[in-house]
PASEBA-1860 file (N, C-alpha, C; in nm, 3 decimals):
! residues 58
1> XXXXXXXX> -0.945/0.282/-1.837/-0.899/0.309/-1.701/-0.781/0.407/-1.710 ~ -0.759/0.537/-1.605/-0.660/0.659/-1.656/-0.646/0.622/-1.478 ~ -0.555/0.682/-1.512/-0.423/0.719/-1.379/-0.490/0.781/-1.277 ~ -0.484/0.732/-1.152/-0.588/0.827/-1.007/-0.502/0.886/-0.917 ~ -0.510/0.975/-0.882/-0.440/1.095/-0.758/-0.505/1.059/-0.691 ~ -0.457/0.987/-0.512/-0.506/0.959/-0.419/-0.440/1.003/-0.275 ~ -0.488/1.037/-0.198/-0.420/1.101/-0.076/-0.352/0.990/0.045 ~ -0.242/0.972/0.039/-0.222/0.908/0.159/-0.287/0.932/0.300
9> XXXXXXXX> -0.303/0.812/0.380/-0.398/0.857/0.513/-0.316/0.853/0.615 ~ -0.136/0.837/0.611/-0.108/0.857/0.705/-0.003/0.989/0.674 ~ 0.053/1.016/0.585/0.123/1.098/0.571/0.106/1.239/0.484 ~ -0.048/1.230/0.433/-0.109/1.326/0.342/-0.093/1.336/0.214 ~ 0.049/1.304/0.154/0.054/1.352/0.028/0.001/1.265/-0.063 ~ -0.038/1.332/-0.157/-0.056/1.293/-0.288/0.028/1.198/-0.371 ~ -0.037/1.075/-0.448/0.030/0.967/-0.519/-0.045/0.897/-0.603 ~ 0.035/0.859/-0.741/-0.052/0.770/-0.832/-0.053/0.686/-0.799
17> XXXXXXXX> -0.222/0.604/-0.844/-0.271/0.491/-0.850/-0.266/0.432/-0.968 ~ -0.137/0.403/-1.053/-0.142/0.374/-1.212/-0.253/0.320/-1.291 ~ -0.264/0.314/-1.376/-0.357/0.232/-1.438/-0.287/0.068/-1.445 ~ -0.133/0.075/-1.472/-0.087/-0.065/-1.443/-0.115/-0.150/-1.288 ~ -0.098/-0.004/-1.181/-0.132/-0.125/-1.080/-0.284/-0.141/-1.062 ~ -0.396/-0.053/-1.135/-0.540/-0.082/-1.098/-0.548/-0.199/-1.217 ~ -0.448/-0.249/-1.309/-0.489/-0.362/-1.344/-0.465/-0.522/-1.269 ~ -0.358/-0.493/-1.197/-0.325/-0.528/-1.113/-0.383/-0.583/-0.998
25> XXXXXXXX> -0.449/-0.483/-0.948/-0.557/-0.520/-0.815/-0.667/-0.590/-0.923 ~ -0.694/-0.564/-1.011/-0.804/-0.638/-1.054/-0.816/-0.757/-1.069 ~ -0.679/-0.783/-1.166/-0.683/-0.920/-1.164/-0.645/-1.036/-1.059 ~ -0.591/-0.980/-0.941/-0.638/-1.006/-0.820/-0.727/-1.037/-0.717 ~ -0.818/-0.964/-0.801/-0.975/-0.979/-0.717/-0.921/-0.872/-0.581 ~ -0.818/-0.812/-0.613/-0.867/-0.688/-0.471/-0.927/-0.557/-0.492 ~ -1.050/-0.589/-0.421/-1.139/-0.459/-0.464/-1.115/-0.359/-0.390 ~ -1.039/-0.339/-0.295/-0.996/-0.235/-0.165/-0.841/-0.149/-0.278
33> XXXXXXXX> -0.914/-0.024/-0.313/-0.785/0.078/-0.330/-0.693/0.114/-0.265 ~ -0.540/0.108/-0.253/-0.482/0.160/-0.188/-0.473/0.285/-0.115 ~ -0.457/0.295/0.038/-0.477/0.421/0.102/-0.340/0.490/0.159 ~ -0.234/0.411/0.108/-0.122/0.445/0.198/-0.057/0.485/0.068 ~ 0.051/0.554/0.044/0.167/0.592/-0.086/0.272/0.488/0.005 ~ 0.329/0.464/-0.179/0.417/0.340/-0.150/0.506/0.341/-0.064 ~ 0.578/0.479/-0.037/0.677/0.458/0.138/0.612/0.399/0.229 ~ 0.440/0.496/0.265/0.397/0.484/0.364/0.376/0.275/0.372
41> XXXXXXXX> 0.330/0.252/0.248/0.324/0.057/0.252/0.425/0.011/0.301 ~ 0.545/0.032/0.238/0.664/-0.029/0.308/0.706/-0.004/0.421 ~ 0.673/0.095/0.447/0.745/0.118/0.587/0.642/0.039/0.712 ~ 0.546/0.078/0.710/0.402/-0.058/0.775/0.456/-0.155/0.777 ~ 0.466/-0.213/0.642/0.544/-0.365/0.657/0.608/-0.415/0.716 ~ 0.800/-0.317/0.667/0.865/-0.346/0.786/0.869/-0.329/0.922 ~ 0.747/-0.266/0.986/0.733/-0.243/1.113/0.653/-0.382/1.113 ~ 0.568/-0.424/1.057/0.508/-0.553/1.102/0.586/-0.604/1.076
49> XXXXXXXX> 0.723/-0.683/0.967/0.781/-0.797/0.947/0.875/-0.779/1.109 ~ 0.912/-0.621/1.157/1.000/-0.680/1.293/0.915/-0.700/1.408 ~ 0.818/-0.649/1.396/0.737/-0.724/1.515/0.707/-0.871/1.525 ~ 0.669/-0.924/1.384/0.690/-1.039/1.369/0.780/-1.133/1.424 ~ 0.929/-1.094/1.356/1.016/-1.161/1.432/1.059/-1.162/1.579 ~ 1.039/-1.013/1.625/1.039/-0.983/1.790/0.932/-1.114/1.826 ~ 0.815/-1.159/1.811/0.740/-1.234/1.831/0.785/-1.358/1.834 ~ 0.837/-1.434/1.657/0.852/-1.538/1.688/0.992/-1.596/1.769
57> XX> 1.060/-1.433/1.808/1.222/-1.474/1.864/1.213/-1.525/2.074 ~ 1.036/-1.471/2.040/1.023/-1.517/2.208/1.047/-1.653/2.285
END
């Protein structure tokens, strides 16, 4: 398994898919490749973790 160049789908650029983290997803059992580069993940997140709390602060 070698290192994959993959395109982010929300922000375009280009980012590795290591071979450490495709061992990773594997031994996971997640068969879905990442589509976002790692800002674009975190930043998703924390937009869901504050919606979250906006939610449970109702």
């Amino acid at each position: 398994m070698s290192d994959k160049t993959l395109v982010c789908r929300d922000c375009g650029i280009e980012f590795v898919f290591s071979e450490g983290e495709q061992e990773f997803f594997k031994e996971r059992g997640l068969a879905n490749i990442p589509t976002r580069c790692p800002a674009c993940r975190k930043a998703r997140k924390e937009r869901r973790d504050r919606q979250a709390e906006a939610v449970a602060a109702k």
